[in-house]
MARDOFI-403249 format. One record per residue: residue number from 1; residue in one letter; x negated, y, z of N, C-alpha, C, CB in turn. Coordinates in steps of 0.2 Angstrom, whole numbers, plus 5000, padded with zeros to 4 digits. Atoms other than C-alpha are relative to their C-alpha. Glycine has a CB too. Example, Ala and Ser with C-alpha at 12.3 -4.5 7.8 and 13.67 -1.06 7.14 Angstrom:
BEGIN
NUDREN  num  residuo  n.c1  n.c2  n.c3  ca.c1  ca.c2  ca.c3  c.c1  c.c2  c.c3  cb.c1  cb.c2  cb.c3
NUDREN    1        A  4996  4994  5000   4938   4978   5039  4996  5006  5000   5005   5000   5006
NUDREN    2        S  5004  4994  4999   4932   4995   5036  5004  5005  5003   4998   5002   4993
// end
This chain:
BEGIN
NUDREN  num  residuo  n.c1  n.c2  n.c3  ca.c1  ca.c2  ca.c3  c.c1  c.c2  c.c3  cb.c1  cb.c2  cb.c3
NUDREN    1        X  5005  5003  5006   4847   5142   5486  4999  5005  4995   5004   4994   4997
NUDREN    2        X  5001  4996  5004   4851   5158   5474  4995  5004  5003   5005   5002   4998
NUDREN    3        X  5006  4997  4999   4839   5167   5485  4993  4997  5000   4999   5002   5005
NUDREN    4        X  5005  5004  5000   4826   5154   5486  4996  5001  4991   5003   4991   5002
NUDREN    5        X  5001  5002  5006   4827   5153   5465  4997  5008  4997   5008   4996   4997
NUDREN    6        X  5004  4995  5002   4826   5173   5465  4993  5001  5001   5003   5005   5001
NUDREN    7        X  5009  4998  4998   4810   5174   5473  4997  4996  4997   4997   4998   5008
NUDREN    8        X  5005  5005  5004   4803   5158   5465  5000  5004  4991   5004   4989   5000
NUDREN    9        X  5003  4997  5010   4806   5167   5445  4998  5007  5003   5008   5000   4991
NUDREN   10        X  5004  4995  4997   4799   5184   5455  4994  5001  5001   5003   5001   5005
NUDREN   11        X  5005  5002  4998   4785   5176   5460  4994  4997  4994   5003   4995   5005
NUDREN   12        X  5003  5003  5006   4781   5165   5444  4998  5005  4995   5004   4995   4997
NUDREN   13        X  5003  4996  5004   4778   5179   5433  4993  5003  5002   5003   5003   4998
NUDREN   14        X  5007  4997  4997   4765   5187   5446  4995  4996  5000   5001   5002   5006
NUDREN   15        X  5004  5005  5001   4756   5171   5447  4997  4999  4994   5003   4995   5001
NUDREN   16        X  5004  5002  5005   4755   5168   5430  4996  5005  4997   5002   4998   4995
NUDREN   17        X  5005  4996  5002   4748   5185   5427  4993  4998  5003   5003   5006   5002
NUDREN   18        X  5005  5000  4997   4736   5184   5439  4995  4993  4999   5001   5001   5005
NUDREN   19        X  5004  5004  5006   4730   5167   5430  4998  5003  4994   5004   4994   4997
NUDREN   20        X  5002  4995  5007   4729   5177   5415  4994  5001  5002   5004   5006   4997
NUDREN   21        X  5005  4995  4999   4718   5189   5420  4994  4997  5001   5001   5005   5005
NUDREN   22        X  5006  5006  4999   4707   5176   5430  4996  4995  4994   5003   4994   5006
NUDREN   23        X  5001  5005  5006   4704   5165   5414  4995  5004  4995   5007   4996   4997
NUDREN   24        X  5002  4993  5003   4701   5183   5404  4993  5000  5003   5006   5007   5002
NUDREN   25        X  5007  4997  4996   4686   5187   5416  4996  4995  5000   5001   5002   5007
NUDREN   26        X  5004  5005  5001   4680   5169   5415  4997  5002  4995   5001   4996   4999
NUDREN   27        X  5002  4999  5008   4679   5171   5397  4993  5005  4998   5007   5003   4997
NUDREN   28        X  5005  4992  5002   4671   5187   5396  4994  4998  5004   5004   5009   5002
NUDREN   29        X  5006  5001  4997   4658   5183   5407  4995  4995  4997   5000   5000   5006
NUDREN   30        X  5006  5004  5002   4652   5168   5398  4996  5004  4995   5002   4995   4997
NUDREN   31        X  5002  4999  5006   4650   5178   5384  4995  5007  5000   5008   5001   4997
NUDREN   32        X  5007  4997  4999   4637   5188   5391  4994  5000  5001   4999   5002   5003
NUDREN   33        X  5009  5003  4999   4619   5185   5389  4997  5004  5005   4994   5002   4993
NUDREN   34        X  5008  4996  4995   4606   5189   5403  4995  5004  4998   4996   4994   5002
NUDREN   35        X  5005  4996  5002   4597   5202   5401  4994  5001  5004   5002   5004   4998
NUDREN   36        X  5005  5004  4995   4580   5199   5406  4995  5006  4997   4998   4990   4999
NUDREN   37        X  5003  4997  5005   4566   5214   5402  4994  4997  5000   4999   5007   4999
NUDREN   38        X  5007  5005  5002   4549   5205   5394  4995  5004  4997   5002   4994   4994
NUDREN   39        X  5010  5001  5003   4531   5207   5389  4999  5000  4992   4996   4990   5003
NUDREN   40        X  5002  5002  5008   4530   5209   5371  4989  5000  4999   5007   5008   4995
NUDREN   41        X  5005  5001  5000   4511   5211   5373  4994  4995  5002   5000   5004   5001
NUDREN   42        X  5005  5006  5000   4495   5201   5370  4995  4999  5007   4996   5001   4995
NUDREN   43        X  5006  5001  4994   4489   5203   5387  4999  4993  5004   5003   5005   5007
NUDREN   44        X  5001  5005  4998   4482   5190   5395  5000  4997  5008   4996   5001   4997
NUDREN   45        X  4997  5004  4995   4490   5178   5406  4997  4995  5004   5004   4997   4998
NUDREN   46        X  5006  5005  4995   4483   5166   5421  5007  4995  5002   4995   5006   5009
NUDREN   47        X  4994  5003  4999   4499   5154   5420  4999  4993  5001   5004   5001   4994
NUDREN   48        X  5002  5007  4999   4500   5135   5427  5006  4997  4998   4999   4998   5008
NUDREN   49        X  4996  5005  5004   4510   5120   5421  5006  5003  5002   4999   4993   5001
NUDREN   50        X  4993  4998  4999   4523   5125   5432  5004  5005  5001   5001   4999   5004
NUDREN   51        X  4996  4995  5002   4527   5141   5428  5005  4998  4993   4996   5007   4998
NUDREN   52        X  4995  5002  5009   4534   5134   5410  5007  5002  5004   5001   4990   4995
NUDREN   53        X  4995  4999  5001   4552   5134   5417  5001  5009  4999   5002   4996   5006
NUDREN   54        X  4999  4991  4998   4553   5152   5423  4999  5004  4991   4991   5004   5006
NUDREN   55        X  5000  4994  5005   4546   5161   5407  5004  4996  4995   4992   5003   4997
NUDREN   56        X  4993  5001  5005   4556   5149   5396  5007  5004  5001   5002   4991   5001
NUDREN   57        X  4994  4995  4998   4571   5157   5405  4999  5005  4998   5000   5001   5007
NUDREN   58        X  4999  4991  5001   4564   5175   5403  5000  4999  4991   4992   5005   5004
NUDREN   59        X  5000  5001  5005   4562   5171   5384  5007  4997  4996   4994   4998   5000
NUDREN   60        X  4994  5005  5002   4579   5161   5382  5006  5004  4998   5002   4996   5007
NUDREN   61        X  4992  4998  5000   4596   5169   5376  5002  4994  4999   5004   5006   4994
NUDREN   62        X  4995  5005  5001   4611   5160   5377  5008  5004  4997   5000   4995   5008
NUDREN   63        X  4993  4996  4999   4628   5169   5370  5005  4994  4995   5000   5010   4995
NUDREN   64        X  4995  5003  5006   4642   5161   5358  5004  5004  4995   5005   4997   5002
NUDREN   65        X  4994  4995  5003   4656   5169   5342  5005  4994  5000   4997   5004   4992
NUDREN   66        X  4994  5005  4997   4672   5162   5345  5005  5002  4994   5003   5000   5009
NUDREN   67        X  4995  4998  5007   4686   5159   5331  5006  5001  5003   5002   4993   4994
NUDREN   68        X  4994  4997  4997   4703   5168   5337  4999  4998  5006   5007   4997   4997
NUDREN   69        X  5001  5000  4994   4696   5168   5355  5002  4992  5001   5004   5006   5004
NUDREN   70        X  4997  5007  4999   4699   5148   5355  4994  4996  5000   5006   4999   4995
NUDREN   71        X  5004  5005  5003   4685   5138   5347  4994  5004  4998   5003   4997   4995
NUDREN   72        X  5004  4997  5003   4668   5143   5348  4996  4997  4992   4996   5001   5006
NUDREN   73        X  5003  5003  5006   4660   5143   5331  4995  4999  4998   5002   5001   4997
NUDREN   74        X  5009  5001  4999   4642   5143   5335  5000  5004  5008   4994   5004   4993
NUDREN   75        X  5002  4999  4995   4635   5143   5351  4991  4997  5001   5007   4997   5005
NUDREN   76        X  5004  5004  5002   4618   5143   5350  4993  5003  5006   5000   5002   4991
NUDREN   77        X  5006  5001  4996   4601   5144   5364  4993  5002  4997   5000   4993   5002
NUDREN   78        X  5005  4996  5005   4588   5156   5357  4991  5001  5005   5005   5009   4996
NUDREN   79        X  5005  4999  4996   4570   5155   5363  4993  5002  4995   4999   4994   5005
NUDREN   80        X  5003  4997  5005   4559   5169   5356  4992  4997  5000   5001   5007   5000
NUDREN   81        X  5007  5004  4998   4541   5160   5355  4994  5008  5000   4997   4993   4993
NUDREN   82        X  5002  4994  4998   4533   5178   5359  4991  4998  5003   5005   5002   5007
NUDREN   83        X  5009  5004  4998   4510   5176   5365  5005  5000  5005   4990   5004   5002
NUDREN   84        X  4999  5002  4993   4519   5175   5383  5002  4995  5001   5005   5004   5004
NUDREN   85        X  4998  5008  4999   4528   5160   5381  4996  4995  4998   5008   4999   4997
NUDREN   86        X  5003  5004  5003   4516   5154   5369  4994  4997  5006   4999   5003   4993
NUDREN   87        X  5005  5002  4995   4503   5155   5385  5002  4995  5003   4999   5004   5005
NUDREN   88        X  4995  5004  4995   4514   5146   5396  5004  4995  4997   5005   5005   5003
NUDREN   89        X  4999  5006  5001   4518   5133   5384  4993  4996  4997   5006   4999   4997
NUDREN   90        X  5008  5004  5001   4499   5128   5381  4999  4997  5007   4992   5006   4997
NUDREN   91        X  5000  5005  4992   4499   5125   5401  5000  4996  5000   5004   5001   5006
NUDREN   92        X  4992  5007  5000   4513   5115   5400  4997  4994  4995   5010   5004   4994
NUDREN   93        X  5003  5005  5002   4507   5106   5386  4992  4997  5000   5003   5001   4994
NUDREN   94        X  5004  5003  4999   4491   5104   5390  4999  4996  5006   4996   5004   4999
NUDREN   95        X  4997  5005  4994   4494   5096   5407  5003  4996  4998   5005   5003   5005
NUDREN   96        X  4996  5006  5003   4505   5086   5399  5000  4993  4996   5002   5001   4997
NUDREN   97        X  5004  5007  5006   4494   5076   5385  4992  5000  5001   5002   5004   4989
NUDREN   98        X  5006  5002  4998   4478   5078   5397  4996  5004  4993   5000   4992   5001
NUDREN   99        X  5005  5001  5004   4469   5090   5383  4992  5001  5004   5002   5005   4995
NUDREN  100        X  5007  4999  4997   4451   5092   5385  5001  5009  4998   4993   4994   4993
NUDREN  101        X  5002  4991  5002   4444   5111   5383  5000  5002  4995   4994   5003   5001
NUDREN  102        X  4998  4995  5005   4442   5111   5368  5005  4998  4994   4993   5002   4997
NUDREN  103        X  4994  5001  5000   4457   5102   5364  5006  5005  5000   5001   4997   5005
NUDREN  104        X  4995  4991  5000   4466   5117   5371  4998  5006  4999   5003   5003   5006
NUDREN  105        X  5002  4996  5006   4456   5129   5361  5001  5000  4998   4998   5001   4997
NUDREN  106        X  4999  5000  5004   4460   5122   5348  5008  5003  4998   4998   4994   5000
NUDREN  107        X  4993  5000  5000   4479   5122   5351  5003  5008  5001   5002   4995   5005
NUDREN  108        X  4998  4995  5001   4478   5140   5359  4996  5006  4995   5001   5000   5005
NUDREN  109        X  4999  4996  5008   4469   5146   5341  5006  4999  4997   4995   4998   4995
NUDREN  110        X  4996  5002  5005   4483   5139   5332  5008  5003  5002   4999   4993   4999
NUDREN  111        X  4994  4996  4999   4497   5146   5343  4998  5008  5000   5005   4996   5006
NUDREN  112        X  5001  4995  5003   4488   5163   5341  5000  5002  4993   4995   5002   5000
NUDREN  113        X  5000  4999  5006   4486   5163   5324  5008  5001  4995   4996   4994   4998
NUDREN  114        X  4990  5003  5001   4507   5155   5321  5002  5009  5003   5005   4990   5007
NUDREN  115        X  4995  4995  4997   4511   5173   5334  4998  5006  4995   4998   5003   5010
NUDREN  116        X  5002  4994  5002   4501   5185   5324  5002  5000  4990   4992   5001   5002
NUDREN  117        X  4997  4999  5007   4508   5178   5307  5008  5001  4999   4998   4993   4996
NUDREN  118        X  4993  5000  5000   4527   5177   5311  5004  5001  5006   5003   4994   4997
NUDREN  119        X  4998  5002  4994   4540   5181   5322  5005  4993  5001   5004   5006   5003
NUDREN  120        X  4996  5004  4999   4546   5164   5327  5004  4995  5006   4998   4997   4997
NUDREN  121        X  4995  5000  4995   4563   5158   5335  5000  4992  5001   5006   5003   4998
NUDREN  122        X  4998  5007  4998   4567   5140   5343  5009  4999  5001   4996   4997   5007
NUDREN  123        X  4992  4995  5002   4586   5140   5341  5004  4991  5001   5001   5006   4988
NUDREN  124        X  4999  5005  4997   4595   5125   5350  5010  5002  4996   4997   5001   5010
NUDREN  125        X  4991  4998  5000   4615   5127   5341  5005  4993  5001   5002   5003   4993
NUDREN  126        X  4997  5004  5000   4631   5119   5343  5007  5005  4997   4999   4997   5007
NUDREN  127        X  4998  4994  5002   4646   5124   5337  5009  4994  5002   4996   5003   4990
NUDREN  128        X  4997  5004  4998   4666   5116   5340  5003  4996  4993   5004   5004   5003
NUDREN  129        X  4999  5004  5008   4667   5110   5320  4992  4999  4999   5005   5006   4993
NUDREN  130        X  5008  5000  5002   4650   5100   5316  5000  5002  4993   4996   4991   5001
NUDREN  131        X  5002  4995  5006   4653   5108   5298  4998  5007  4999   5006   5001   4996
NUDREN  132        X  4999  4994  4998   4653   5125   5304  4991  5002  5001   5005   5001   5007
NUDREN  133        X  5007  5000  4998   4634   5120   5311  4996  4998  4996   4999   4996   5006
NUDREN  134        X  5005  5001  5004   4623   5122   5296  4997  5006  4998   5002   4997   4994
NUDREN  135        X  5004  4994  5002   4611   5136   5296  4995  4998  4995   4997   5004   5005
NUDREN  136        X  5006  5002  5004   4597   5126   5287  5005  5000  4993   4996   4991   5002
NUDREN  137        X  4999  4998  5008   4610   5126   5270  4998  5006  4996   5005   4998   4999
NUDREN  138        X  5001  4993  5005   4607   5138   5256  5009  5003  4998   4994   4999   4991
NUDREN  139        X  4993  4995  4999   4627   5139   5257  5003  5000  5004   5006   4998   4997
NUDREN  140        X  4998  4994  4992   4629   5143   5275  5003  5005  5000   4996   5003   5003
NUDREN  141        X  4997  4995  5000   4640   5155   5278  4995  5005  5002   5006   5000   5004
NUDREN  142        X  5004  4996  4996   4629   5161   5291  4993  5003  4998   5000   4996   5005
NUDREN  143        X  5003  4996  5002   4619   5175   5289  4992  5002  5004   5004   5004   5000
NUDREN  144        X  5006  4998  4995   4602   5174   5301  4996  5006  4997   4995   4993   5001
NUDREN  145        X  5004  4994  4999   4592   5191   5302  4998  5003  5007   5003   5004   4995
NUDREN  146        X  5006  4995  4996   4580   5202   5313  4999  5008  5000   4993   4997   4999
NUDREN  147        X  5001  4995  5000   4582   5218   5318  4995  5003  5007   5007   5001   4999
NUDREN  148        X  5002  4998  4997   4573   5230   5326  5004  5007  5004   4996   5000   4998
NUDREN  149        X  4997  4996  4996   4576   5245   5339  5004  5005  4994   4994   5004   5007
NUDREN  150        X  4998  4995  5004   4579   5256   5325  5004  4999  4995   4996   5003   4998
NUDREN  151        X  4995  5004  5005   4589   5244   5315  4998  5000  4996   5006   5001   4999
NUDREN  152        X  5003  5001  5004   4577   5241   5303  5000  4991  5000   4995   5004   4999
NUDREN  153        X  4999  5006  5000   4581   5222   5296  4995  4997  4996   5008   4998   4998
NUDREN  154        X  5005  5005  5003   4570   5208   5291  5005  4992  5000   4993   5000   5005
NUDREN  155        X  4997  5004  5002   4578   5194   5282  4995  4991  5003   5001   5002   4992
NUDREN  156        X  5003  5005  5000   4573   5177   5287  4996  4995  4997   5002   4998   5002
NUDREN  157        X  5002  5004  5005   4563   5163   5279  5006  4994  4999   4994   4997   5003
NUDREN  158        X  4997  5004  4995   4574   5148   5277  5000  4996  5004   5003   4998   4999
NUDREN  159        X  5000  5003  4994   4580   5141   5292  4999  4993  4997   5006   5001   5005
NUDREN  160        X  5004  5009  5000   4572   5122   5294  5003  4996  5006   4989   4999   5002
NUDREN  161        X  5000  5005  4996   4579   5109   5302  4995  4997  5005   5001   4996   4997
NUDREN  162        X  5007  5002  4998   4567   5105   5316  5001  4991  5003   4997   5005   5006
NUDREN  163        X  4999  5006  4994   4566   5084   5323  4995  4997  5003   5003   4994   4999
NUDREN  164        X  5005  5000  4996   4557   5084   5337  5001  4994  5002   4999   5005   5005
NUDREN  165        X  4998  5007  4992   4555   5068   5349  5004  5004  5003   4992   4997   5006
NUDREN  166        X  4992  4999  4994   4569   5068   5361  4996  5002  5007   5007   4991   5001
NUDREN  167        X  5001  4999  4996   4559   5066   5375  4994  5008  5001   4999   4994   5001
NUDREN  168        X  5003  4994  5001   4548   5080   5372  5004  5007  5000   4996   5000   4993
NUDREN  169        X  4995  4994  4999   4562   5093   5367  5004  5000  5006   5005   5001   4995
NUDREN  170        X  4996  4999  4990   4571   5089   5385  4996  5005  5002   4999   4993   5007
NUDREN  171        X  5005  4998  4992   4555   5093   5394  4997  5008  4997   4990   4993   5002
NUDREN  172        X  5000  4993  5002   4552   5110   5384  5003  5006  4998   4998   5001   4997
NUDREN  173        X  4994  4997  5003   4567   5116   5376  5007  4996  5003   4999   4999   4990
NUDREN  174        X  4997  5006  4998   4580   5107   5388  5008  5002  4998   4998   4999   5007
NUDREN  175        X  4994  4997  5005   4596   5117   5377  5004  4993  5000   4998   5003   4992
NUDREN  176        X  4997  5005  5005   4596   5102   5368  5006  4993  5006   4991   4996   4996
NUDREN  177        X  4998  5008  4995   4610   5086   5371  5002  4998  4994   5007   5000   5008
NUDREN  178        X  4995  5005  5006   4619   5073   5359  5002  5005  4995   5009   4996   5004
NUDREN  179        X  4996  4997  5002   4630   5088   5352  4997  5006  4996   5003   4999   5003
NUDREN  180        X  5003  4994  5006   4617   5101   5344  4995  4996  4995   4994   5007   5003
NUDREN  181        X  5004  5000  5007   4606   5104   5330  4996  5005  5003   5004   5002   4991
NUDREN  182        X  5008  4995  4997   4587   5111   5333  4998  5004  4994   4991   4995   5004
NUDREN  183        X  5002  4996  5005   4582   5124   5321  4994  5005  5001   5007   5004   4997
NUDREN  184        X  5004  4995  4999   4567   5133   5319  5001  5005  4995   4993   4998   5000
NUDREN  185        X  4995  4993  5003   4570   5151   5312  4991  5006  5000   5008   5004   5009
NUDREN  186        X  5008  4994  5000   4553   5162   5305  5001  5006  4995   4994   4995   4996
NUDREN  187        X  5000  4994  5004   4552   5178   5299  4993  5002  5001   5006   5007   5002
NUDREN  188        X  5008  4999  5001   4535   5184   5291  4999  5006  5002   4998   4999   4993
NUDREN  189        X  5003  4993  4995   4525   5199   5299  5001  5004  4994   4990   4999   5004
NUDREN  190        X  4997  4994  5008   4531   5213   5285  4994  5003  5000   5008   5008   5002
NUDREN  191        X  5004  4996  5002   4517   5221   5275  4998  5006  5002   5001   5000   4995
NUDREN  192        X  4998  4991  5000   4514   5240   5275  5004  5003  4995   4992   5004   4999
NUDREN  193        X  4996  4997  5004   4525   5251   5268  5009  4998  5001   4997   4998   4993
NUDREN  194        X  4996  5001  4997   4539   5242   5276  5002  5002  5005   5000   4997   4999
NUDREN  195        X  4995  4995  4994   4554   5250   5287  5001  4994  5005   5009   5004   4996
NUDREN  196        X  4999  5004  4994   4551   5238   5302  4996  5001  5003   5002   4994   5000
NUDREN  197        X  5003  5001  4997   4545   5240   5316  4998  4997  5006   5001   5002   4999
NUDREN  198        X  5002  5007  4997   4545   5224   5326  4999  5003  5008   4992   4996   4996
NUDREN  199        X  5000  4999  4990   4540   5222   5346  4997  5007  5000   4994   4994   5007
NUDREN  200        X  5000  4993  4999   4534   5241   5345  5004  5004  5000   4999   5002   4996
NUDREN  201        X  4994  4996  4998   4550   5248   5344  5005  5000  5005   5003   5000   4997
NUDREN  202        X  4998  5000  4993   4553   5240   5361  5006  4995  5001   5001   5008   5002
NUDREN  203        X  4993  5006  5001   4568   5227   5356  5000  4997  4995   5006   5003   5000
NUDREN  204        X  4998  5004  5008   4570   5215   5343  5008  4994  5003   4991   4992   4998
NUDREN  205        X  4991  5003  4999   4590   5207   5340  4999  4994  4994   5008   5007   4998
NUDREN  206        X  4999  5007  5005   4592   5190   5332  5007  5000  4998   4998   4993   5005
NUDREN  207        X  4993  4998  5001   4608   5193   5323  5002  4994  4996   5001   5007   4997
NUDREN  208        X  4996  5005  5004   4620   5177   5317  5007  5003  4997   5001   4993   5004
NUDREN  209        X  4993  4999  5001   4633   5182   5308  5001  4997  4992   5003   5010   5000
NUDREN  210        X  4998  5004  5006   4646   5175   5295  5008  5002  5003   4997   4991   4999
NUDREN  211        X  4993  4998  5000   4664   5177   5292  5005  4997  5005   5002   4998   4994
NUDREN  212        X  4996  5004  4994   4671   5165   5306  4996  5003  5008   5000   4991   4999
NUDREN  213        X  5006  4999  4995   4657   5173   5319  4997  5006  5000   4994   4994   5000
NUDREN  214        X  5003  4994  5001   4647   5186   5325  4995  4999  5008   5006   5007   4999
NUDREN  215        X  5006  5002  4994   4630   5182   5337  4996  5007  5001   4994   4993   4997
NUDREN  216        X  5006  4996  4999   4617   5197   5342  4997  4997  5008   5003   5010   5001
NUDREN  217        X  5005  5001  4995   4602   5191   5354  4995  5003  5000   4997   4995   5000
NUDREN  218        X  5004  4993  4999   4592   5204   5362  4996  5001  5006   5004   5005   5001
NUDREN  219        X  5005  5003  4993   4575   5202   5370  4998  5009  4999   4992   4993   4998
NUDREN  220        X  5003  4991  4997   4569   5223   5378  4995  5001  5003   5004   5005   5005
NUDREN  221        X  5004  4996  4999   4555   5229   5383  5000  5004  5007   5000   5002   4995
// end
């Protein structure tokens, strides 16, 4: 039996290492966004209802900042409304609510006009304390800004609670469940004379940070 007992605590530490390590590599891999390289230009697209899933995807991060590696403290589903996606969700919604022609004229003047005035984000969060999850306050820890390739930053507007119908946000934004908060996230097209240089510089990072956390989302070119 004393040999049985040496091998069984000889054994148990190797085992638990190798849980360690396995759980470690979980971990870390959640914590990797897909990197996907995208379209930042106005070219024009010949898209059908049923592409929406796909480019939602290519336009989608997903990462988390986590408090003492334990408890994420926002985990949040970021979908940059870019013309590409904005094509590919006039399909979508035009198919959807039957428009007429000039119905979806109408609609794709107006999501031109919204791409060329701002860059704006659809931002699906969640977080493991529902106190932690308030970007729409003005005492938010959390720090939403826009950088570019060259790290020139643009401060956001403030973030807005968005409430959308439920059944609508499934079918376009399907992040959402019981346990987030939908936030839309605008930053205005900078003037001249300003040090930014936006999808020209071939990358834009959506950066959350705050003293319990630390987010960067990063759509390339």
């Amino acid at each position: 039996m004393r040999g049985v007992d040496r091998r069984a605590r000889e054994w148990a530490p190797s085992w638990l290492t190798t849980l360690a390590l396995s759980l470690a590599a979980v971990g870390a891999g959640c914590a990797v966004q897909k990197q996907v390289r995208v379209d930042f230009s106005e070219t024009p697209r010949d898209y059908r209802p049923d592409d929406y899933e796909a480019v939602y995807e290519r336009w989608t991060r997903h990462d988390f900042a986590e408090v003492h590696h334990i408890d994420k403290a926002l985990e949040v589903w970021v979908t940059f409304k870019s013309w590409d996606f904005r094509e590919s969700y006039i399909e979508k919604y035009a198919s959807i609510y039957s428009l007429s022609d000039a119905k979806r004229d109408e609609l794709r003047q107006s999501q031109r006009e919204a791409n060329r005035q701002a860059f704006e984000f659809h931002v699906t969060a969640q977080s493991a304390n529902w106190d932690w999850n308030d970007l729409e306050k003005a005492s938010s820890p959390w720090r939403v800004t826009l950088l570019d390739a060259l790290g020139h930053e643009l401060p956001s507007e403030r973030v807005r609670i968005e409430k959308l119908p439920d059944a609508y946000e499934r079918e376009f934004f399907p992040a959402k469940t019981p346990f987030t908060k939908t936030y839309a996230v605008r930053f205005v097209m900078p003037g001249s004379g300003v040090d930014f240089s936006g999808v020209r510089s071939g990358a834009l990072t959506l950066r959350f940070a705050s003293p319990i956390g630390h987010v960067d989302l990063v759509w390339k070119s």
